[in-house]
N, CA, C and O of each residue as an XYZ file, in Angstrom:
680
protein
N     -37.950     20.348    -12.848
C     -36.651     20.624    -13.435
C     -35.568     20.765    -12.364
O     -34.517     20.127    -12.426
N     -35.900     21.739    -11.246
C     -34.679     21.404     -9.843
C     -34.588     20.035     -9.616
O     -33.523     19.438     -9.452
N     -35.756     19.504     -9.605
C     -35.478     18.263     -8.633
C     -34.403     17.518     -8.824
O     -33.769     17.252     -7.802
N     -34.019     17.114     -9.798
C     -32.926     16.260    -10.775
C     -31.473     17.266    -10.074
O     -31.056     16.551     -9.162
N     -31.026     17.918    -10.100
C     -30.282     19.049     -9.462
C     -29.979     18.685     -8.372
O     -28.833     18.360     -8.061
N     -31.057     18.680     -7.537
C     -30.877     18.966     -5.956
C     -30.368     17.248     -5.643
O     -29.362     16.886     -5.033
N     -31.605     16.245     -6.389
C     -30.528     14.752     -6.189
C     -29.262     14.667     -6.808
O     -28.750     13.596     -6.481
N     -28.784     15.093     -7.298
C     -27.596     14.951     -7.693
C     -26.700     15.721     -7.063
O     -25.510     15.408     -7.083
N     -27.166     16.888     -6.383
C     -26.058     17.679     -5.263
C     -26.181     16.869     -3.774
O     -25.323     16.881     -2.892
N     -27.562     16.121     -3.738
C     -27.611     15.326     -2.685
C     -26.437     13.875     -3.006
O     -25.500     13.541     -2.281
N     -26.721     13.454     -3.850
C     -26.246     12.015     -3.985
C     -24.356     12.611     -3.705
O     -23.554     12.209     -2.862
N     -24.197     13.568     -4.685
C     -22.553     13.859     -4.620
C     -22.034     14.122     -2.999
O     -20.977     13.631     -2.603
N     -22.892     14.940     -2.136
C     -22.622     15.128     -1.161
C     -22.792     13.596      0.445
O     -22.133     13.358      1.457
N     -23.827     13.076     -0.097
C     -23.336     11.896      0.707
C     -22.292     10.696      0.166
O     -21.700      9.883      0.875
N     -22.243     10.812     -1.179
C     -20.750     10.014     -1.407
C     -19.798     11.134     -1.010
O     -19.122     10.713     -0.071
N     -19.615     11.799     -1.178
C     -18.174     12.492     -0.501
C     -18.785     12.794      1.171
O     -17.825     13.421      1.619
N     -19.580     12.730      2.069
C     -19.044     12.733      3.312
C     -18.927     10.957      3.552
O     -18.297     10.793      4.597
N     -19.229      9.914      3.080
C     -18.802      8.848      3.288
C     -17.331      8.233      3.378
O     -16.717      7.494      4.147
N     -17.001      9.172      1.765
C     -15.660      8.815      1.569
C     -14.478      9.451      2.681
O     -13.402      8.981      3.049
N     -15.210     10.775      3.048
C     -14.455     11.777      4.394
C     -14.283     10.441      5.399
O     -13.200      9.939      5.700
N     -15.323     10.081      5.752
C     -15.202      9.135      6.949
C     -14.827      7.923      6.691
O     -14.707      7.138      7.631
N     -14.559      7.505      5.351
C     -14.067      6.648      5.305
C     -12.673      6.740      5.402
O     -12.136      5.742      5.882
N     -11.746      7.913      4.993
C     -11.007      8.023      5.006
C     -10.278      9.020      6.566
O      -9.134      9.452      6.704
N     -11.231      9.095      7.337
C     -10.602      9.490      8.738
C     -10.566      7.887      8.816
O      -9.599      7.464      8.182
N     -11.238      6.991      9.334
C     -10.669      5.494      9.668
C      -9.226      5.420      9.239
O      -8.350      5.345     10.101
N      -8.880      5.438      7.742
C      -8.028      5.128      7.374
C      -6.575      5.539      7.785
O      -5.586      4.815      7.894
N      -6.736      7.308      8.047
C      -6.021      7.960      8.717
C      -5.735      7.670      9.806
O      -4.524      7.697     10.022
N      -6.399      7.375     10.669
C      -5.948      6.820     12.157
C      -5.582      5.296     12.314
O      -5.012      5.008     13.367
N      -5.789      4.437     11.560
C      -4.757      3.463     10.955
C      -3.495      3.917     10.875
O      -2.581      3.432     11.541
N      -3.369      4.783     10.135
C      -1.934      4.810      9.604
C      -1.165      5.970     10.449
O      -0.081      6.330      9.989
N      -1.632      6.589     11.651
C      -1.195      7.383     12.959
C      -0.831      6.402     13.818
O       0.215      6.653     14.417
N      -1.593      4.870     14.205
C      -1.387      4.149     15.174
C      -0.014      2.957     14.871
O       0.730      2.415     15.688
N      -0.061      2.853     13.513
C       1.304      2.115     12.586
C       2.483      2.981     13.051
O       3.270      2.365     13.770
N       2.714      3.944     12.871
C       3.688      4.940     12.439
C       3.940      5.875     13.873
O       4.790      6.761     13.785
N       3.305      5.718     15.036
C       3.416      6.071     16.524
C       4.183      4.282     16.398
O       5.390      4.223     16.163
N       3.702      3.485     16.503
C       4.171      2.065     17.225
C       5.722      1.955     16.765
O       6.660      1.756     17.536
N       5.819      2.138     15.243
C       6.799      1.861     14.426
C       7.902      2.718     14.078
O       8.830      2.364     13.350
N       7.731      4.383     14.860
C       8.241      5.286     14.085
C       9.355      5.369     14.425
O      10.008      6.186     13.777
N      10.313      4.406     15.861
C      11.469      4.831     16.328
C      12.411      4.138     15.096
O      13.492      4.515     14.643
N      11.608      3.030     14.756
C      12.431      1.906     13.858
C      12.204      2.497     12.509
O      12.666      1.605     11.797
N      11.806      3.392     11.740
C      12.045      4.017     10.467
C      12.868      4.029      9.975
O      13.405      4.913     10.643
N      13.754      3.723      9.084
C      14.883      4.038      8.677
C      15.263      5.354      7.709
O      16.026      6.310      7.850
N      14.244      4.869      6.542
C      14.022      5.774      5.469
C      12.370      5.801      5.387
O      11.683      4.986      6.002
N      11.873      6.745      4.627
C      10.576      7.411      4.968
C      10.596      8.111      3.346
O      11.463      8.904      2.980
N       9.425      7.622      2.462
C       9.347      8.589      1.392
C       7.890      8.357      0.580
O       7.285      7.442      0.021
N       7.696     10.026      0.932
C       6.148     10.579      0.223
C       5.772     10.311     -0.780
O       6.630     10.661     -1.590
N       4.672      9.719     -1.429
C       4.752     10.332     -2.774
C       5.340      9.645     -3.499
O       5.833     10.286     -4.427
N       5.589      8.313     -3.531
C       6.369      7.026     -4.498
C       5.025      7.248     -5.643
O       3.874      7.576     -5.356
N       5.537      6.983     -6.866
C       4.514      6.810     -8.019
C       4.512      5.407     -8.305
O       5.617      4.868     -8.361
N       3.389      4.637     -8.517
C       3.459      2.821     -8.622
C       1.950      2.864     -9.121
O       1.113      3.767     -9.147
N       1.936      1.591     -9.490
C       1.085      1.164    -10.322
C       0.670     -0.212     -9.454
O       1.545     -0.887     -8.911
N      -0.590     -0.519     -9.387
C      -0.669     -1.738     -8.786
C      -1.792     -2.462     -9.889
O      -2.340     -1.790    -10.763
N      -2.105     -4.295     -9.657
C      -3.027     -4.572    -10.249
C      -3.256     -5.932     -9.437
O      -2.417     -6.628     -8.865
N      -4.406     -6.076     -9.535
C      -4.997     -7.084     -8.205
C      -5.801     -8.125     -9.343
O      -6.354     -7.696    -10.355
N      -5.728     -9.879     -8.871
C      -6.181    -10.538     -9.919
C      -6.941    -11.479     -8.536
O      -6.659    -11.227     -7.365
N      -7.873    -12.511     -8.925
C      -8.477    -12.851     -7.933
C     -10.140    -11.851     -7.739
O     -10.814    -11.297     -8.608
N     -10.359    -11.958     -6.197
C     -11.279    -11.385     -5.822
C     -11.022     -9.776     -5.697
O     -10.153     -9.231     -5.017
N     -11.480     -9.488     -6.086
C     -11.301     -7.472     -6.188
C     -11.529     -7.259     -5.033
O     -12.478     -7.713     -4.394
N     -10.261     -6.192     -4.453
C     -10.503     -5.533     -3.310
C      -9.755     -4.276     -3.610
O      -8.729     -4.186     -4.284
N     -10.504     -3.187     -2.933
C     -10.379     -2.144     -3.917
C      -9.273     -1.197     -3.083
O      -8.940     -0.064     -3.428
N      -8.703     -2.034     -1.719
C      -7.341     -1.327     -0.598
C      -6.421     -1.602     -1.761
O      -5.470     -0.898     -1.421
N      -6.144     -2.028     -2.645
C      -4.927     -2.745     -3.624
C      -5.036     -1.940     -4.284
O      -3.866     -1.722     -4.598
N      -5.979     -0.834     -5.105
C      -6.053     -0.333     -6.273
C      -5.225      0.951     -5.726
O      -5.902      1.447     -4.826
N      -4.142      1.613     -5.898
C      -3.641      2.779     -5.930
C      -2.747      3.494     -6.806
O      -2.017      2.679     -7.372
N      -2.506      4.661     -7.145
C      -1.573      4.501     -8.290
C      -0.023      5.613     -6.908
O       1.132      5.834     -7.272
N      -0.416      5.898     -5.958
C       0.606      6.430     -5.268
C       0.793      6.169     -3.903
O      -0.308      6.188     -3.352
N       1.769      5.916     -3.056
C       2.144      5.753     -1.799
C       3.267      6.341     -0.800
O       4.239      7.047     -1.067
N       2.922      5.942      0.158
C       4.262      6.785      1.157
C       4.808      5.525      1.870
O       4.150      4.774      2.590
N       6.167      5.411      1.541
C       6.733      4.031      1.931
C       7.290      4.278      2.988
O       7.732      5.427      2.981
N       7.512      3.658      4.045
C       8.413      3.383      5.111
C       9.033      2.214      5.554
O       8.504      1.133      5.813
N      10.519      2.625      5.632
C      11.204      1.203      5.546
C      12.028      0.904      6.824
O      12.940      1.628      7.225
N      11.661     -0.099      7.349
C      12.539     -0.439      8.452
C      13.799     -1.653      8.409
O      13.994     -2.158      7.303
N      14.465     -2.028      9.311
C      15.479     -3.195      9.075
C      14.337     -4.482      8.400
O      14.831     -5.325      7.650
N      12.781     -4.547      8.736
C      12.585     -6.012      8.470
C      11.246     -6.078      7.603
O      10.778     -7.113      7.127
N      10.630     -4.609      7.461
C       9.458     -4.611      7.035
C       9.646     -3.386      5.866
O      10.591     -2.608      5.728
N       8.300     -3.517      5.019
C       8.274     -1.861      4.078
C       7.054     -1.633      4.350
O       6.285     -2.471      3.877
N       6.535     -0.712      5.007
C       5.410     -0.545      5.213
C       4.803      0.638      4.059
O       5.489      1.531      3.561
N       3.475      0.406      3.812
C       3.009      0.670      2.542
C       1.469      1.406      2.400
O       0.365      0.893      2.218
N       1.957      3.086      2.594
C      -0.160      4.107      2.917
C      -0.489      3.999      1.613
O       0.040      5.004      1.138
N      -1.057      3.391      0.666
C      -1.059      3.670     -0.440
C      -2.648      4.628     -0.675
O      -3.659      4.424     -0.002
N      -2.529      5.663     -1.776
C      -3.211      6.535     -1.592
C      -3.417      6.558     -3.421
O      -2.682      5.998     -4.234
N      -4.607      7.361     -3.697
C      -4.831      7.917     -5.189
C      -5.247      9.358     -4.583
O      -6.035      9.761     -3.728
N      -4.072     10.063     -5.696
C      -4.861     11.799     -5.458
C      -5.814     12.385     -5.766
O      -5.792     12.251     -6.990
N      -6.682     12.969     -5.531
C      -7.946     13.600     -6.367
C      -7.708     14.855     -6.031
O      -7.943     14.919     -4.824
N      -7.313     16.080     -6.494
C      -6.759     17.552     -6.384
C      -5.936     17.558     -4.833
O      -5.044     16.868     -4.338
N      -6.560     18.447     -4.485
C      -5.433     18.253     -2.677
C      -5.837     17.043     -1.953
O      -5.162     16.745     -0.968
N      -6.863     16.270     -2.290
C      -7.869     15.114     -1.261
C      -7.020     14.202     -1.435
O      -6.321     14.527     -2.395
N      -6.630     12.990     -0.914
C      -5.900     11.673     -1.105
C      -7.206     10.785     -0.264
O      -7.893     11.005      0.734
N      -7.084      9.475     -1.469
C      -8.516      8.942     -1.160
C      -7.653      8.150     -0.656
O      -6.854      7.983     -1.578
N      -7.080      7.171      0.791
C      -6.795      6.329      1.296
C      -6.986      4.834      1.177
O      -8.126      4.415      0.974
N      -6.168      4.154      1.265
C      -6.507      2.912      1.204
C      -5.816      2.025      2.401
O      -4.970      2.559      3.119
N      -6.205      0.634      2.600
C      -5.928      0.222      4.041
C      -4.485     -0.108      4.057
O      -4.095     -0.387      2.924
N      -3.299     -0.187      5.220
C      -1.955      0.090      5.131
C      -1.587     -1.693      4.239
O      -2.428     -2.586      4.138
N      -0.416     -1.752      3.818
C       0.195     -3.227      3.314
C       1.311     -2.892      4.307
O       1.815     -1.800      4.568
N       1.591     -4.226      4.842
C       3.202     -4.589      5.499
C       3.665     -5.977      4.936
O       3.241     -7.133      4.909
N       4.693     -5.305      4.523
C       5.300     -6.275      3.693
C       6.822     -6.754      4.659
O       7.801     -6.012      4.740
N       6.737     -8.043      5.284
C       7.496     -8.568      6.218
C       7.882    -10.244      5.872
O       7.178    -11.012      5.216
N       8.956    -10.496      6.394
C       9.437    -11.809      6.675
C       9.264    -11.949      8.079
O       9.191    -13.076      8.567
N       9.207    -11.177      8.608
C       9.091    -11.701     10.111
C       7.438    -11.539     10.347
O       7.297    -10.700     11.237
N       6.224    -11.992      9.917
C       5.157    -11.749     10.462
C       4.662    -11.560     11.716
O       3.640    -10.922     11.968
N       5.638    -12.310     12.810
C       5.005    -12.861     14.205
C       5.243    -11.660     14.733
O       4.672    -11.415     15.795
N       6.187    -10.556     14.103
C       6.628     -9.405     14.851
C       5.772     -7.936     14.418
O       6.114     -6.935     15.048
N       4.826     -7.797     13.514
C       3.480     -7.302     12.862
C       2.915     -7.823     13.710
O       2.980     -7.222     14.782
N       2.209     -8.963     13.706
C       0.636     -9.547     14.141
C       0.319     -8.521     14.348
O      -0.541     -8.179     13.537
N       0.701     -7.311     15.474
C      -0.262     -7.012     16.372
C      -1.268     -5.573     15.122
O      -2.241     -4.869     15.392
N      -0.594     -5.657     14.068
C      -1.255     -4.846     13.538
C      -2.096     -5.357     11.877
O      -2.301     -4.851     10.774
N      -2.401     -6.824     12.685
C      -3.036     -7.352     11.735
C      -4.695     -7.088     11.878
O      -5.507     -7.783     11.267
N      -5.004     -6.203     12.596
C      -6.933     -5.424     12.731
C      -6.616     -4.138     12.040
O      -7.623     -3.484     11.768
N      -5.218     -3.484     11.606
C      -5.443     -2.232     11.043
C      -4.718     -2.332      9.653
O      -4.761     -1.297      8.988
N      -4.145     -3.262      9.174
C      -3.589     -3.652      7.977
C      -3.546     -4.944      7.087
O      -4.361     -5.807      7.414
N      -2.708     -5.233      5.982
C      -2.537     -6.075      5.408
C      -0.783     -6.617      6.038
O       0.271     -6.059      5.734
N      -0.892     -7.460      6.675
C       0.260     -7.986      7.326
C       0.867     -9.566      6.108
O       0.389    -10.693      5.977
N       2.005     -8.920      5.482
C       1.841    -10.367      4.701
C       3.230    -10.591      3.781
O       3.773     -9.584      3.326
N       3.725    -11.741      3.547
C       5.477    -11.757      3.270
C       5.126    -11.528      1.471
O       4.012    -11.766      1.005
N       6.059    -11.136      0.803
C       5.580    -10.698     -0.648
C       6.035    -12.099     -1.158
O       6.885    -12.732     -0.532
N       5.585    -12.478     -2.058
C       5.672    -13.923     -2.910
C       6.816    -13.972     -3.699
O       7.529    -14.955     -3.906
N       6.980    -12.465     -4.265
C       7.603    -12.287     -5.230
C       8.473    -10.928     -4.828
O       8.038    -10.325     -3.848
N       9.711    -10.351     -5.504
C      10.345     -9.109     -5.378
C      11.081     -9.430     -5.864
O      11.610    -10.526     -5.673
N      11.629     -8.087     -7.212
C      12.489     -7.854     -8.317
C      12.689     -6.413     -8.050
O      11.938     -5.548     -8.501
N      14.259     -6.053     -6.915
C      14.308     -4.645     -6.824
C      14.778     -3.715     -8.190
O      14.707     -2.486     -8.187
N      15.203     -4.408     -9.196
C      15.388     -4.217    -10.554
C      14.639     -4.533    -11.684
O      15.106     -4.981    -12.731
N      13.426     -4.284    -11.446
C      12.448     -4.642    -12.542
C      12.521     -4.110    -14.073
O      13.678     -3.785    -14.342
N      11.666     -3.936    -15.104
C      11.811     -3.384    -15.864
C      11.390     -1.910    -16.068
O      10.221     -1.536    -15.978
N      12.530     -1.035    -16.375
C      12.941      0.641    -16.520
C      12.807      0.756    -14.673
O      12.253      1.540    -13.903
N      13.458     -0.210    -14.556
C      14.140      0.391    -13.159
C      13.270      0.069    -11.306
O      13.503      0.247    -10.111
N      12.219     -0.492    -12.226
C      11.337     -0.003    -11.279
C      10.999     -1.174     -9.766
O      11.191     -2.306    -10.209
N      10.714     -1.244     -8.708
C      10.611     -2.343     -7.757
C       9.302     -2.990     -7.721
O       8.253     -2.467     -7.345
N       9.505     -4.452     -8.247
C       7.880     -5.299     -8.345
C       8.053     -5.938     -7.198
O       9.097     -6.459     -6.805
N       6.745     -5.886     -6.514
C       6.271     -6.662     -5.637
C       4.942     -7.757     -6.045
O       4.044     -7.546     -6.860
N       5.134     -8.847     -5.278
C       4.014     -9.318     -5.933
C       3.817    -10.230     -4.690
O       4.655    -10.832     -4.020
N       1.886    -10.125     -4.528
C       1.960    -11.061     -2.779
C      -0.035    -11.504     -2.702
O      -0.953    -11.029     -3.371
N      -0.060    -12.565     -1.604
C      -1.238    -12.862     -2.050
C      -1.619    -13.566     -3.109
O      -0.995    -13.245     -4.121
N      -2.745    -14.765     -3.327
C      -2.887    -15.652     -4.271
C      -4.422    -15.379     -4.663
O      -5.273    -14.950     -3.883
N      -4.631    -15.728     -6.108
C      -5.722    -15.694     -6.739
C      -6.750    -16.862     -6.852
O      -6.643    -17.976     -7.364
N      -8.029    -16.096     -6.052
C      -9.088    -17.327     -6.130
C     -10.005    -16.596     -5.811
O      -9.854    -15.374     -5.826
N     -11.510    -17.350     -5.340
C     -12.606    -16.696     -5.302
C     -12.734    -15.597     -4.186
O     -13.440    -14.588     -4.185
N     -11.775    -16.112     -3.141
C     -11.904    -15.427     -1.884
C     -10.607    -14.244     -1.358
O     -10.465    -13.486     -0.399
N      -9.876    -14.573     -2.491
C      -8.136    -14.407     -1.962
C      -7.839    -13.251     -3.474
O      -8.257    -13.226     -4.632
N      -7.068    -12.564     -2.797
C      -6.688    -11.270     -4.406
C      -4.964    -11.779     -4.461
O      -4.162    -12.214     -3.634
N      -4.939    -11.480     -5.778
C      -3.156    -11.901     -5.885
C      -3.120     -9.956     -6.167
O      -4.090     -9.272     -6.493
N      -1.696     -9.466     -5.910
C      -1.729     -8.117     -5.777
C      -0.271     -7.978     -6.664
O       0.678     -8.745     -6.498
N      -0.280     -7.306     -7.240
C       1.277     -6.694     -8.311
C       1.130     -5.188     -7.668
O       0.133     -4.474     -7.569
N       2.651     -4.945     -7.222
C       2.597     -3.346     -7.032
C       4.005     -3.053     -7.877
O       5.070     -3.534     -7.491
N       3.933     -2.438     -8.754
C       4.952     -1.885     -9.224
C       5.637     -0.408     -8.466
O       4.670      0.342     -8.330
N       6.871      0.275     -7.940
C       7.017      1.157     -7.256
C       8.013      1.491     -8.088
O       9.028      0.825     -8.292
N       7.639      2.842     -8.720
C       8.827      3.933     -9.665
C       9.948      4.987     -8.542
O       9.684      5.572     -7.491
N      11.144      4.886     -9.278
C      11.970      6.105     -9.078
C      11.957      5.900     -7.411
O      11.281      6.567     -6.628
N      12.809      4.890     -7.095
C      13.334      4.703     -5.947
C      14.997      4.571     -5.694
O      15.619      3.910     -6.525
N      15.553      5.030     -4.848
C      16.718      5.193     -4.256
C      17.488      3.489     -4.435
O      17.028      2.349     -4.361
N      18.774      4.022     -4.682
C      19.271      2.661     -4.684
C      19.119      2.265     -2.690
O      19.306      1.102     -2.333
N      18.859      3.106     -1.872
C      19.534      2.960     -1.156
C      17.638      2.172     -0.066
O      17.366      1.292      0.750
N      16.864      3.352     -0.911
C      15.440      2.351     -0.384
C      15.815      0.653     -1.455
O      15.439     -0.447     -1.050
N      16.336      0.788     -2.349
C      15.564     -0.684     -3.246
C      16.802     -1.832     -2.148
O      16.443     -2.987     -1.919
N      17.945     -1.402     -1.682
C      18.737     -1.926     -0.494
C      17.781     -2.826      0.731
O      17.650     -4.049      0.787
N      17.137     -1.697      1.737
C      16.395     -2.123      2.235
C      15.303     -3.136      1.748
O      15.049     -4.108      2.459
N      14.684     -2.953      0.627
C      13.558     -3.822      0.286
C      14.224     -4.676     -0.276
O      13.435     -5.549     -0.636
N      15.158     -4.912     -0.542
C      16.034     -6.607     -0.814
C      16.138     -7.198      0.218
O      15.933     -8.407      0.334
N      16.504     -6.363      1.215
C      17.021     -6.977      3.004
C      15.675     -7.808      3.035
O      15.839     -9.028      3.073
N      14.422     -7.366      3.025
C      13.226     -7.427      3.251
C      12.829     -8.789      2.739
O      12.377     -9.591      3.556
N      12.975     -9.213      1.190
C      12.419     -9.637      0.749
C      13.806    -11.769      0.721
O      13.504    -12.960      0.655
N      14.895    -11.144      0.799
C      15.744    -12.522      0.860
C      15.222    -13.520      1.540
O      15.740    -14.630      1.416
N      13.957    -13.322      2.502
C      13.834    -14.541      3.243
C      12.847    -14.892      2.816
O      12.480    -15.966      3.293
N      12.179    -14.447      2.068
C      10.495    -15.229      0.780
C      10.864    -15.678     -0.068
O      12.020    -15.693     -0.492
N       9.641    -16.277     -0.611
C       9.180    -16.819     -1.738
C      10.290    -16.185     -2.829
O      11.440    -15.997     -2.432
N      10.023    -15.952     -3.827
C      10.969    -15.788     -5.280
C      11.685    -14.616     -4.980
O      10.930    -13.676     -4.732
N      13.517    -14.207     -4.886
C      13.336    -12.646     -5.081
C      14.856    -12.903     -5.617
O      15.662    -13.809     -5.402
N      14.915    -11.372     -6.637
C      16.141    -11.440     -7.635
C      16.104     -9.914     -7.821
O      15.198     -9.088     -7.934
N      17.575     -9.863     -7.808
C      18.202     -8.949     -7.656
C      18.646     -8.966     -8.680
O      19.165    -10.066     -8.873
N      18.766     -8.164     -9.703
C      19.349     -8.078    -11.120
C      20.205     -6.983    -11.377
O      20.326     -6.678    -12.563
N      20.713     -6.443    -10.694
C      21.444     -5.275    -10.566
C      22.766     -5.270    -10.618
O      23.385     -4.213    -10.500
């Protein structure tokens, strides 16, 4: 009758020290971004609420429902996180750029990549991104980002005028 117990306090406890260490990696990712990048910050904000949905090959850095954006003159850089009580389960960084050649170097600790798509006026307000293509090997990614500043959805227009589709409806 323990036994069943004790595997199941076992099994819970090596998925959560996995996920710990999975998520120190992640953390020091996003210390070595944000040391390289932090003089060029412009605006900086915790805690964006968004919705994402990934079509293609599932990769599960895309799935988040919250993030901490940082925006510079040429990039939006993107920690996206899901909360679980005080814990934030991490996911790997997105940089969302027109200038790629000026990223590269942080293409071993992120997603370095120009968005396909951007509507800083989406529907009830909100900023769609959309980047990456769908196939066996490749994820197409939708991030929807709520309750942003006219003055962040500014920057992420700057960002996005030199890609693929982007409209400003405002």
């Amino acid at each position: 009758m323990i036994a069943p117990i004790i595997g199941l306090v076992l099994f819970v406890l090596i998925v959560g020290g996995i996920t710990m260490l999975l998520n120190q990696a992640e953390k020091v990712k996003y210390e070595k971004i944000l040391t390289d990048v932090g003089d060029k910050i412009k605006i900086s904000h915790s805690g964006v609420r968004c919705s994402t949905f990934g079509s293609g090959a599932k990769n599960s850095n895309y799935i988040f429902n919250r993030c901490d954006l940082y925006l510079t003159d040429d990039a939006a850089i993107i920690f996206g996180y899901t909360p679980l009580g005080q814990f934030k389960l991490l996911r790997s960084p997105i940089i969302l750029t027109a200038s790629q050649a000026r990223y590269l170097r942080f293409s071993l600790l992120s997603t370095v990549i120009a968005p396909g798509k951007l509507n800083v006026n989406s529907f009830n307000n909100e900023v769609f991104i959309e980047f990456g293509e769908a196939g066996w090997r490749t994820t197409n990614v939708e991030i929807r980002m709520k309750e942003l500043s006219n003055e962040e959805k500014e920057l992420i227009a700057i960002i996005g005028k030199g890609v693929g589709s982007y409209r400003n409806l405002g």
